[in-house]
Each structure stands twice: as structure tokens, then as C-alpha cells.
C-alpha positions in Angstrom: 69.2 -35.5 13.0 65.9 -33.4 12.9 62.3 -34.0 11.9 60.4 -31.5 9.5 56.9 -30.7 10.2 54.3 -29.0 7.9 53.0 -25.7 9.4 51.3 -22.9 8.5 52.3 -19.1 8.6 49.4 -17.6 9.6 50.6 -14.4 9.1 51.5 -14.2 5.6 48.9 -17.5 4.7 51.2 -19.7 3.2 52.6 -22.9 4.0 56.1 -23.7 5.4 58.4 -26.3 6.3 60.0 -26.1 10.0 63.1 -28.0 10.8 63.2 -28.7 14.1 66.9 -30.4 15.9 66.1 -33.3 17.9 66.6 -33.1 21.4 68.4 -36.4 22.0 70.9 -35.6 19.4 71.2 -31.9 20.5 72.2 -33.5 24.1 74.6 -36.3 22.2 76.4 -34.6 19.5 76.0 -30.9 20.6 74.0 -28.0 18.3 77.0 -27.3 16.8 76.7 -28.8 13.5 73.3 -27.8 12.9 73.8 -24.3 13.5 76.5 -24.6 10.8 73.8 -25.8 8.9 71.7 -23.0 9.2 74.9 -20.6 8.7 75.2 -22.4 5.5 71.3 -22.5 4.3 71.3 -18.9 4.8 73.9 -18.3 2.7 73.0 -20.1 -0.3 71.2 -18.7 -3.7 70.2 -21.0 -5.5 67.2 -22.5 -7.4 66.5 -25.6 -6.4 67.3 -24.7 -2.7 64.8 -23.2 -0.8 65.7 -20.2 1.0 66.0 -19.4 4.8 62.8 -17.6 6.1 63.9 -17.4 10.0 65.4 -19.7 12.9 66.0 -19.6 16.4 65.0 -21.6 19.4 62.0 -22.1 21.5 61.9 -23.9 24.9 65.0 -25.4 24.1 64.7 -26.3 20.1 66.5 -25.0 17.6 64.9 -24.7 14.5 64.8 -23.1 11.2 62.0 -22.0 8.7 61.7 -22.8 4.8 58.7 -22.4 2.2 57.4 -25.3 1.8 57.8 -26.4 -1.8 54.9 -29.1 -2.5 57.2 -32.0 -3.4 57.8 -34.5 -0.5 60.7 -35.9 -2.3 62.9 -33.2 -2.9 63.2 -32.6 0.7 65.3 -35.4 1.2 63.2 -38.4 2.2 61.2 -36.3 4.9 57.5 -38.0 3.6 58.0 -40.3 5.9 58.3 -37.7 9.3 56.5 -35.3 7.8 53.9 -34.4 10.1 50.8 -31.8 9.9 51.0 -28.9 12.3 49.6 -25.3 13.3 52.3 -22.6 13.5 51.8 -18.8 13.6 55.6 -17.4 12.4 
């Protein structure tokens, strides 16, 4: 449903986690449940959830923002799309 690339905040120097909905299911199923999902990520307090930083949409792409925690395997099998990129938030 989306792919979660590796960026950095330039602004505050730390690393975070961007989820990013892909386009071709954005045009299939709608944005509607991953908006929810933000809805509810912002919502929760909890310890082993990381918390909301910011989301939106650029050029088209929603997307939300998350610290990045350092352990590929909590995030849900995401290793494997993980990719490295340069973001200033």
C-alpha cells in the first residue's frame, strides 16, 4: 500500500522514516483508508509505536513522517523497500 524510505531531517539532524501512499493504489482504492491511517497514528500513545512527526502531500503524494527507530524489523517487513534518501522536513 506504501513504500517507506529513509531520510534525513536536516533541520533538526536526525533520521526519519517517510511513508509515502503509492500512486497506483491511491488511483485504485482511493486515499481514503490511508488518511484514516494517519488519523489513527496520530492519535496513538504508546511505547512501541512511533509517533507522528507531520504529513501532508506533495505533487500529489500523501505521506506521513515518523522517527526512525533503528530496527528494520519492527517496521513491519519494510527492509526489503527500504530505500536511502535526502529529505529536508
Amino acid at each position: 500500500m506504501a513504500t517507506i524510505y529513509l531520510a534525513e531531517d536536516l533541520q533538526h539532524d536526525r533520521k526519519i522514516a517517510i511513508k509515502v501512499l503509492r500512486s497506483g493504489i491511491a488511483a485504485a482504492l482511493g486515499a481514503e483508508r490511508f488518511l484514516r491511517e494517519i488519523e489513527t497514528t496520530a492519535r496513538l500513545h504508546h511505547p512501541h509505536i512511533p509517533p507522528l512527526y507531520d504529513s501532508g502531500e506533495v505533487d500529489g503524494f500523501l505521506h506521513y513522517v515518523m522517527p526512525y527507530v533503528g530496527r528494520l524489523a519492527a517496521m513491519g517487513g519494510a527492509a526489503n523497500r527500504l530505500a536511502a534518501v535526502e529529505a529536508a522536513v
